[in-house]
C-alpha positions in Angstrom: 162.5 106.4 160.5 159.4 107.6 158.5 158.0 111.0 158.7 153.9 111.0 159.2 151.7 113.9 159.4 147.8 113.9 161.4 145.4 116.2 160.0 142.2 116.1 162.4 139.5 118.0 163.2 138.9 120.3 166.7 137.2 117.8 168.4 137.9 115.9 171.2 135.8 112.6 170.2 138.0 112.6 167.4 141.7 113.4 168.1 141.4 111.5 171.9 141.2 107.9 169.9 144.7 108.8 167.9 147.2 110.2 171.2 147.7 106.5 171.7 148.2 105.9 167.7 150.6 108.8 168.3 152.9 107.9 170.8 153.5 104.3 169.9 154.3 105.9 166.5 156.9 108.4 168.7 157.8 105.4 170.7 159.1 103.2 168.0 161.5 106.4 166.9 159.3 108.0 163.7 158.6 111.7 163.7 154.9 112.8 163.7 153.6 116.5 162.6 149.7 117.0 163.9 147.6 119.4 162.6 145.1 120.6 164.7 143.9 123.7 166.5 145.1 125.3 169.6 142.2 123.7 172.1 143.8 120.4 171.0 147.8 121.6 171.7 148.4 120.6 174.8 147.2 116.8 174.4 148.7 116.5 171.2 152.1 117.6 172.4 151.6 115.3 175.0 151.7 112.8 173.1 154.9 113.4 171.4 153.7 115.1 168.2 155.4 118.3 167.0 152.0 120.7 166.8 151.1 122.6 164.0 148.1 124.9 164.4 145.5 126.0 162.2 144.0 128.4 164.0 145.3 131.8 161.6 144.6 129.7 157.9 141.1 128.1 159.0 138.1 129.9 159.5 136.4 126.5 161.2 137.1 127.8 164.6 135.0 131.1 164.0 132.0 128.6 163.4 129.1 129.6 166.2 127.3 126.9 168.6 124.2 127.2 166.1 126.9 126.3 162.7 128.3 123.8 164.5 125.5 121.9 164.9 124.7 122.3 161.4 127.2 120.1 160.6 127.2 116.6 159.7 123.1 117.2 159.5 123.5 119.3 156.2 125.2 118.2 153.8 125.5 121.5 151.8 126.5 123.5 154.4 129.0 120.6 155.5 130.6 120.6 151.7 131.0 124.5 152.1 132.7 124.1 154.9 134.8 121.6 154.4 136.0 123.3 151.2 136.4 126.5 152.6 138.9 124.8 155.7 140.8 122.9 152.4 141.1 126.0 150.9 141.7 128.2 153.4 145.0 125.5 154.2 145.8 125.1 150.8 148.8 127.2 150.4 150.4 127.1 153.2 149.7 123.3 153.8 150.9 122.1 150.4 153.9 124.1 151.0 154.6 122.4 154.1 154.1 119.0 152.6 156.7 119.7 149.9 159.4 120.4 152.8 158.6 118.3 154.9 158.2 115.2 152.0 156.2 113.3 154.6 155.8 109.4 153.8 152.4 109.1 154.6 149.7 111.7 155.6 147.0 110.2 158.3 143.3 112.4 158.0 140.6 112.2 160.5 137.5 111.2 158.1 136.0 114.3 158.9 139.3 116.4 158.5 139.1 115.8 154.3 141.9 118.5 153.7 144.0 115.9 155.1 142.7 113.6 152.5 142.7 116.4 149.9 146.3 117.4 149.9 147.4 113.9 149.7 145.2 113.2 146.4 146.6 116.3 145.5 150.2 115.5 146.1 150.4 112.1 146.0 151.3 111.2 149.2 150.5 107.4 150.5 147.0 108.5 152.6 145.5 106.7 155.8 142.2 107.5 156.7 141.2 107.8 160.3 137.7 106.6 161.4 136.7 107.4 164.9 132.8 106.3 164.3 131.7 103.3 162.4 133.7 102.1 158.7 130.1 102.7 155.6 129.5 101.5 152.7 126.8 100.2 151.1 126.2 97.6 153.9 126.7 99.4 157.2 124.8 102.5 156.1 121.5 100.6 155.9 122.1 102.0 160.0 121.8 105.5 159.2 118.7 105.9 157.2 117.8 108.9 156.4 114.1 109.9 156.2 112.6 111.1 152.8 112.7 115.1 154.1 116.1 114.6 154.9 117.0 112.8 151.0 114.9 116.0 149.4 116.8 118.0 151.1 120.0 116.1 150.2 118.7 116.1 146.4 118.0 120.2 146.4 120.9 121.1 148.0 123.7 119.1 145.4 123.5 122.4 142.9 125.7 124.2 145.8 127.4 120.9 146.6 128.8 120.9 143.1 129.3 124.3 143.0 132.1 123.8 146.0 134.0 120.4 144.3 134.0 122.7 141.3 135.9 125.5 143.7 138.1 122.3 144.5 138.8 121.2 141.1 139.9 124.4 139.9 142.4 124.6 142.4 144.1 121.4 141.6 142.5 118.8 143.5 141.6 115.7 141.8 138.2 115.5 142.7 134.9 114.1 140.8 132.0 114.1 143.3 131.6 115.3 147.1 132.0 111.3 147.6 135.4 111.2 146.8 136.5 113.5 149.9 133.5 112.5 152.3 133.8 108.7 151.7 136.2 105.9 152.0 136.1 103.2 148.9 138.1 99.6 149.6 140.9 101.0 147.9 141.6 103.4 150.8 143.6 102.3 153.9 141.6 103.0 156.9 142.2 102.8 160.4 138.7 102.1 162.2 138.8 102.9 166.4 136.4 99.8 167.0 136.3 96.3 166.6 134.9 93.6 164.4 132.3 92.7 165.7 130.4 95.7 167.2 131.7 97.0 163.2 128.6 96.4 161.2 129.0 94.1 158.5 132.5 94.4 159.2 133.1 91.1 156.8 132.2 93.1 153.8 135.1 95.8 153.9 138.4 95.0 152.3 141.7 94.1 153.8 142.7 97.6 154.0 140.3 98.4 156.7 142.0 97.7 160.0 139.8 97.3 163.0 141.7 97.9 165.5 139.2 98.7 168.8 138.6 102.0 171.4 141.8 103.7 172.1 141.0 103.3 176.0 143.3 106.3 177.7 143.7 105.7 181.4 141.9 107.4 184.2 142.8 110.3 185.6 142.0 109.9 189.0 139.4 107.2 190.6 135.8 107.5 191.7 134.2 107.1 194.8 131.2 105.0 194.5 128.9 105.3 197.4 126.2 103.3 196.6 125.4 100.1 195.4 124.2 101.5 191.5 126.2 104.4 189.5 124.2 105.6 187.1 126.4 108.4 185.3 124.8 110.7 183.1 126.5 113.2 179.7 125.4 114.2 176.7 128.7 114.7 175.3 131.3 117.8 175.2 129.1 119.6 172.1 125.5 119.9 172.1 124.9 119.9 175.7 122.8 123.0 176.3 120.1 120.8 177.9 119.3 122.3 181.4 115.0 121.4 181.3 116.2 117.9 180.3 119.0 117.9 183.6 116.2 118.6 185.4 114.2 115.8 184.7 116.7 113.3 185.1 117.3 115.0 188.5 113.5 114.6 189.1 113.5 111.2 187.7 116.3 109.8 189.9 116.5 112.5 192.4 114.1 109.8 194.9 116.0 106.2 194.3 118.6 104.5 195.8 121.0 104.8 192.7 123.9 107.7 192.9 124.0 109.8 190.2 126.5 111.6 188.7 125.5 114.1 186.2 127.9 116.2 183.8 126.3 118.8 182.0 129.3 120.5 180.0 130.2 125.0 180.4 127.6 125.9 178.6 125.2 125.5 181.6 126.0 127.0 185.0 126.2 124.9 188.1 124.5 128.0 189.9 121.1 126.2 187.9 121.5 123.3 190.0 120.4 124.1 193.9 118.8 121.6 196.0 120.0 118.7 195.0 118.9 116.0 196.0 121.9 113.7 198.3 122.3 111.0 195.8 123.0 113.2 192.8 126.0 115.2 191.9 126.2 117.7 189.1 129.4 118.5 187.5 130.5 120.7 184.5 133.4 117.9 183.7 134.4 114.7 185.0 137.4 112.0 184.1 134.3 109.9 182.2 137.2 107.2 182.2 137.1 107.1 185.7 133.4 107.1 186.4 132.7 104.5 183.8 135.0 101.8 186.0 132.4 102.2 188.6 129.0 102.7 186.6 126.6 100.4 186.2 124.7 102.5 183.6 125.0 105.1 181.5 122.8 107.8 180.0 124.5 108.8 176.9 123.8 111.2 173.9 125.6 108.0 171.9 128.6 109.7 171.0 131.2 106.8 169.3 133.8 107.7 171.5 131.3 107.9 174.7 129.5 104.3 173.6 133.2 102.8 172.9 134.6 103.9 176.7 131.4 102.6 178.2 131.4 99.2 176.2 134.9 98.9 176.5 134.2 99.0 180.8 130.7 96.9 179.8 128.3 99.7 181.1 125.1 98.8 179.5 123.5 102.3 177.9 120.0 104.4 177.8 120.6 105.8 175.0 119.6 109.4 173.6 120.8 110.0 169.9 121.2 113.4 169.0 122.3 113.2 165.2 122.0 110.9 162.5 125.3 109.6 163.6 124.5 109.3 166.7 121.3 107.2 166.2 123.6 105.1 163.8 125.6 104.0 166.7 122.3 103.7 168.9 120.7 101.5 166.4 123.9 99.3 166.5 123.9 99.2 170.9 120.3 97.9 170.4 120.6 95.6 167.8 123.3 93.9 169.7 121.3 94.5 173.3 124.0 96.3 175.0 121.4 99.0 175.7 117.9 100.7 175.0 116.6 103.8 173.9 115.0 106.9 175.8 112.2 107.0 173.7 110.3 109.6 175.7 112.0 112.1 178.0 109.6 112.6 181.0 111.2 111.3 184.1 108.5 108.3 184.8 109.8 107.0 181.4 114.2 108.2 182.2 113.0 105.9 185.6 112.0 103.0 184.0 114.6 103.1 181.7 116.7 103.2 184.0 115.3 100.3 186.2 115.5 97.9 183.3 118.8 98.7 182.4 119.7 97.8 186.2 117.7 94.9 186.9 118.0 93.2 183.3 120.8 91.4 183.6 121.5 90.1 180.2 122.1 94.0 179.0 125.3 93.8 181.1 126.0 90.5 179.9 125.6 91.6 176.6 128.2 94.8 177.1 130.8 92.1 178.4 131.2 90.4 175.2 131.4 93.6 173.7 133.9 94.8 175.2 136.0 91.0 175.4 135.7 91.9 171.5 137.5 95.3 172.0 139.9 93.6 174.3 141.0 91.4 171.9 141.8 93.6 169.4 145.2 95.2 168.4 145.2 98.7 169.6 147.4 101.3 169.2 150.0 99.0 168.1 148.1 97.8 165.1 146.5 101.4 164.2 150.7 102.1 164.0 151.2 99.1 162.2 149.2 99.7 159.5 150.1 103.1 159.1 153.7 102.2 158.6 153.1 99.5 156.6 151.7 102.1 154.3 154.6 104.4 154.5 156.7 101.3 152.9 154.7 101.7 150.0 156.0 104.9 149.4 
């Protein structure tokens, strides 16, 4: 029996692909500890894991709407926080690890503490990758514009100020790349497969692709017309009521049904009128919906595209981060979908009408998604985890 601790962050995109990783791990008789924050108790208990919460060491969860979004689009601001969450852990997580003597330590790529405290303590370390496996190769998808790499360039004086706070503490650190980036000496579990990977052939044999961890529905969908067209721009930056409005005007007069989910920061009360074809909801089982959808407006999300490939539901695609655009620019290159390029609701219509009556964008999802379908799952995502805790 091997003992195995998740760290992750508190964010559904990224702990929903590891429950499955979780309780085949639980399944096969090996005890798992997850680290997480409170919003993410119930599902990670769920799952099997004993829960450990964050919550009173971290100060991530007193971020505000406006920080979060900061995030992952500054890298200065991103370093500072991610050092102030390892820190913040530091004591109280290293003590943990020395009782509980775990024999490997999984870390969501994002949750770098995770990855921290291992390097620290040598402890055998997985690294879990909910969006796409970079390197030199696959990041030629996320290119970054030259305001962006000035800003990149004038903000590495406080970037190197925080590794410094890092280094003095004990961590064995050189460079913000050593905590933000995966080399081919790390094992990595990556939640997508081979072939919708980008240049997938030129990672080492430690990367295991191991496809969407697909959870099932939660209920079922009524479909009452012949095209679905489900709309969501994800469970973070959703505050997009002038934008719900258009795709309401865009759609409001066709023969599609649409059903719209617009998150809890907007209130349903905005929505009166409707036209009889669309539904708005805060939430929906997007599980469920995508098994009936014939297209999907998406804010491009990995999780979101993976569940939508994964049912082949072709996309219209509106990126709202630079990761987000990377996984955009990977749907198009492989025709499994367009992008919005303007917002007005002629151009959401005709998006939408050539998503629907192009047939080979469908076609396209459905090899996608046999490529998903062939790969090993949960049970390979536990496989190579263990496998590392051997090496122990």
């Amino acid at each position: 029996m091997s003992k195995i601790v998740f760290f992750c962050i508190p964010a559904h995109g990224h702990t929903n692909p590891t429950l499955g990783v979780v309780k085949e791990l639980v399944n096969r008789g090996h005890q798992v500890w997850y680290y997480s924050y409170n919003m993410m108790r119930e599902k990670i208990e769920s799952a099997g894991a004993t829960f450990v919460s964050c919550d009173d060491y971290d100060m991530e969860q007193k971020l505000t709407p406006k920080d979060a979004a900061r995030v992952g689009k500054d890298l200065a601001f991103s370093t500072k926080i991610l050092v102030d969450t390892t820190l913040a852990l530091n004591d109280h997580v290293c003590a943990e690890m020395e009782r509980l003597q775990p024999d490997c330590i999984v870390a969501d790529s994002m949750a770098v503490w995770g990855k921290a405290v291992a390097m620290k303590l040598s402890i055998p370390f997985v690294s879990s990758t909910t969006t796409f496996a970079f390197n030199k190769h696959s990041a030629q998808i996320m290119r970054q514009s030259i305001g962006e790499l000035f800003k990149m360039i004038f903000s590495m004086p406080k970037i190197n100020k925080d590794i410094k706070r890092l280094q003095d503490n004990g961590y064995p650190v050189k460079s913000v790349l050593d905590i933000i980036q995966n080399d081919d000496n790390t094992h990595t579990v990556v939640y997508t497969s081979p072939e919708f990977q980008p240049f997938s052939d030129t990672f080492s044999d430690k990367y295991a692709f191991v496809g969407p961890s697909i959870r099932p529905a939660a209920g079922e969908t009524e479909k009452t017309h012949e095209k679905l067209v489900y709309i969501s721009m994800g469970t973070v930056n959703n505050d997009m009521l002038p934008l719900y409005h258009r795709f309401i005007e865009a759609l409001g007069k066709t023969d599609y049904q649409v059903i719209l989910s617009v998150g809890n920061l907007v209130p349903l009360e905005n929505f009166s009128g409707l036209p009889d074809n669309i539904s708005v909801f805060s939430s929906v089982d997007q599980i469920s919906v995508l098994q009936k959808a014939d297209a999907f407006i998406s804010h491009c999300g990995m999780n979101s595209v993976n569940e939508s490939l994964y049912f082949a539901v072709p996309l219209i695609m509106l990126p709202q981060t630079s990761e987000q655009s990377g996984v955009a620019e990977r749907v198009s290159q492989l025709a499994a979908g367009l992008k919005l390029q303007k917002t007005d609701a002629q151009s959401i219509l005709e998006a939408v009408n050539t998503i629907l009556n192009d047939k080979s964008y469908k076609e396209n999802a459905s090899t996608i998604s046999d490529g998903f379908k062939r790969c090993s799952g949960a049970k390979g995502a536990a496989d190579k985890i263990l496998s590392v805790c051997g090496n122990k």
